[in-house]
N, C-alpha and C positions, 0 to 999 in steps of 0.2 A: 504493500500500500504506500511506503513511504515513495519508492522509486515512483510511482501513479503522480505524486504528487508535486516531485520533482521537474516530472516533465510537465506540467501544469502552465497554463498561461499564466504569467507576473499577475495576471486582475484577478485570478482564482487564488493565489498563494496569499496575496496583498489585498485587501479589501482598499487600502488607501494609497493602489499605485498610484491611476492615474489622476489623483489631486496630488500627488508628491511628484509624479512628471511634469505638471502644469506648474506647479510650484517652481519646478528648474527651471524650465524654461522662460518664465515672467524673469525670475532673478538672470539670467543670463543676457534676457533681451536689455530689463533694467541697468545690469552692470556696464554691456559694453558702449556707450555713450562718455559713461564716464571716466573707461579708458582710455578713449578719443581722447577729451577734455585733458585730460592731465598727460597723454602725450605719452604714457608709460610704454615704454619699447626696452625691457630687460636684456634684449639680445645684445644690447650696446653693449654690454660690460665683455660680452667674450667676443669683440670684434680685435682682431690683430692687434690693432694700434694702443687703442683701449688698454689690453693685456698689458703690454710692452709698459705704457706712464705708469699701470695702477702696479707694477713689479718695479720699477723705477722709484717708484715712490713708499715702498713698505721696505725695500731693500734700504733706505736712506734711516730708517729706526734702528739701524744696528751700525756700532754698537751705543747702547744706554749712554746717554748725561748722567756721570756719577760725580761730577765735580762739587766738593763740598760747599763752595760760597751759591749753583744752581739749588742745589739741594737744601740749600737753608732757605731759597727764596722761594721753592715749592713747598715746605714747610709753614712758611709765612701765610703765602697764598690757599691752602687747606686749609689751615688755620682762619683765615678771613671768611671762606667760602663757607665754612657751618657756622660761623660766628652773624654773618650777614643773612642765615637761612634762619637761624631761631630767633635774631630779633625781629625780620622780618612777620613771623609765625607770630608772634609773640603780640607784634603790634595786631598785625592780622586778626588776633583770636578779642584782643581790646575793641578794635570796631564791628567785629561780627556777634558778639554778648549780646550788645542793646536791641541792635538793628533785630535780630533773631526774635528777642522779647519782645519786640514794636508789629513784627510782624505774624505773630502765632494767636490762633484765633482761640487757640484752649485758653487762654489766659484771660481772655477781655471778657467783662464781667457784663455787658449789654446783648454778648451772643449767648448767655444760658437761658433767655428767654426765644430765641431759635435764631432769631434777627438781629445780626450787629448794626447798630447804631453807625449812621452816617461818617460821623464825626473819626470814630475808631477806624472805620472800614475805609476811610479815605487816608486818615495816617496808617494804616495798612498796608493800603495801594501802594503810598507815597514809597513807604522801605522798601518794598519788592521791588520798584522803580531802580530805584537806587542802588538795591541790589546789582542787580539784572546790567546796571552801566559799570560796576566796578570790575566784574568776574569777564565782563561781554571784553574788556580791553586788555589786551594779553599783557603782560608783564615785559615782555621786550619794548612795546609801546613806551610801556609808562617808564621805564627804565630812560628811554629815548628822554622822555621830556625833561625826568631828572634829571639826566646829564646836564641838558641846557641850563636848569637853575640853579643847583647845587656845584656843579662840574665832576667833572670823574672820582669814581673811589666809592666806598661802599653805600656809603650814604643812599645812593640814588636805587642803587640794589634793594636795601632793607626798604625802602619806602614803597616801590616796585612790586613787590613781594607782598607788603603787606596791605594792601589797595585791591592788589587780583585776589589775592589770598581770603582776604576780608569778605569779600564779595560769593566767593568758593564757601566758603566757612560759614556765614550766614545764611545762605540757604542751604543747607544740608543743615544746619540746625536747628533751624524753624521747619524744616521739615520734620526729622528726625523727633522734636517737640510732639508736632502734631498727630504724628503716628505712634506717640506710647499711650497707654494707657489713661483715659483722663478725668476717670470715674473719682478718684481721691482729690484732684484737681478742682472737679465744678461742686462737688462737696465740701469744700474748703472756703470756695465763694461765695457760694449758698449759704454756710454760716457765719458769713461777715469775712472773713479772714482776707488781707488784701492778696492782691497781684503776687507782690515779692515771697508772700509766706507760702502761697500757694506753688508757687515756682520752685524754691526753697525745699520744703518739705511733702511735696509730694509728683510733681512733674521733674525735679529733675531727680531724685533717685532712683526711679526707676527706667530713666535712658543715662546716665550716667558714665555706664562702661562702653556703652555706643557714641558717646561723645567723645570720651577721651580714646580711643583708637581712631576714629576717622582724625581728628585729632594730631595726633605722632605719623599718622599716615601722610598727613598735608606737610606735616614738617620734615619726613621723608622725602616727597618732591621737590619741596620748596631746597634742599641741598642742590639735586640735580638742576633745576631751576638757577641756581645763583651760579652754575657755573655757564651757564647758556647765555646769565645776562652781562658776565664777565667780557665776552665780546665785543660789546656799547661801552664799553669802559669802566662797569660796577668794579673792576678790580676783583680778585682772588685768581682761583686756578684757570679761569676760563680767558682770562686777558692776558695771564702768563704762553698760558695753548696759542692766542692769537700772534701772540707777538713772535712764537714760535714758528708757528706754519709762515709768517709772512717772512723771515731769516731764512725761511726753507732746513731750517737743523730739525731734521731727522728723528736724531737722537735727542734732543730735548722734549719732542712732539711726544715721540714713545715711553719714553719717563714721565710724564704728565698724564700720559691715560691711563698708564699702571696705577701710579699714585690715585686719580678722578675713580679706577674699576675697583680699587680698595678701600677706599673711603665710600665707596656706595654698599657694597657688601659688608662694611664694618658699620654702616648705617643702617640698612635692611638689619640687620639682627639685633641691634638696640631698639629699632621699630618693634619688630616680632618681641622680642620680650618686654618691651613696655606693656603693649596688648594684649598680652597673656595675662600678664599681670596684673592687669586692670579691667579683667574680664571677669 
């Protein structure tokens, strides 16, 4: 019987071939437009010439920048690049708090009769607004503009950071808010208790450990981030990198990424164990 069934038409075996056929094909028809669009042609990379620069160019990483005065300057520059990631986060986590509270509907005391009040529902709006333009502008942007005011060095980075970040941060936690539990919440307002007590002792202990992991998670990125925006001239490893590939040294580029592929993996596991641990 099995062999019977083997040779069976796919629509007898699969009751849901042909919606997972149709399904391919819409994705297929859908994807290749935007293949066009972005021009992706992978064949490029094993074209002759191609070969020959991209061998030219990994042969020039050997051997390693171990010179002691580079080596204290990538040192320095490590050193700036999580230093300019946790104050970034840090500001980050200062304007995403309120904005977050301004914007969660479990909290406002005019919605537990079903309907929020104008007044709320409009500074509501207003944050998510406001939201929506901090997170909408990438951090290379705003990095961009700090340059111009501040001028190069970390400065423009931590501010950069903490603006997308802020933006990132506040809504994932007004979300995060509105999706626990919020029956101790409207109980709390119901018997007078204000906003803060209510926040306090019953809305945030119970998302609490989902706050602080997404949390160490942003400030995971925000490392890799600070050296992206090191390019624009925030300074740390990422301006050290540019200033490397534009010398064309080789060997300082590949000592640099070692150092940037260490520091992210010795960051990933202070991430994981934060989050464990505060789970």
């Amino acid at each position: 019987m099995s062999s019977t069934l083997q040779t069976q038409h796919p629509k007898l075996r699969d009751p849901d071939w042909t919606r997972r056929w149709l399904g391919f094909c819409v994705f297929v028809v859908l994807l290749w437009p935007i293949l066009v669009a972005t021009e992706f042609k992978p064949w490029i990379l094993v074209e002759p010439g191609n070969l020959k620069i991209s061998g030219q160019f990994l042969s020039s990483f050997w051997p390693l920048e171990t010179n002691a005065e580079f080596l204290t300057m990538v040192a320095q520059g490590t050193w700036r690049t999580v230093a300019m990631a946790t104050v970034g986060v840090v500001l980050a986590f200062v304007v995403a708090c309120p904005m977050a509270l301004l914007s969660c509907r479990v909290l406002s005391v005019s919605a537990l009769g079903g309907r929020m009040g104008w007044l709320p529902f409009g500074v509501r709006l207003l944050v998510r607004w406001v939201l929506i333009v901090l997170r909408s502008i990438p951090e290379l942007v705003w990095a961009l503009v700090f340059v111009r005011v501040v001028g190069l060095g970390p400065t423009a980075g931590v501010l950069a950071i903490a603006l997308t970040y802020g933006g990132m941060l506040g809504k994932v936690y007004g979300e995060i808010l509105e999706s626990s539990d919020a029956h101790a919440t409207q109980n709390l307002l119901r018997n007078g208790g204000s906003r803060v007590q209510a926040f306090f002792y019953a809305l945030l202990p119970s998302s609490s450990s989902e706050l602080a992991s997404y949390t160490v998670y942003r400030w995971e990125c925000a490392i890799r981030s600070s050296v992206i925006l090191g390019f624009v001239g925030a300074g740390g490893l990422g301006q050290q990198l540019d200033n490397s590939m534009k010398m064309f040294n080789g060997g300082e580029v590949a000592t640099i990424l070692l150092v940037f592929m260490a520091l992210v993996a010795v960051t990933e596991r202070i991430s994981n164990w934060l989050r464990s641990s505060l789970s």
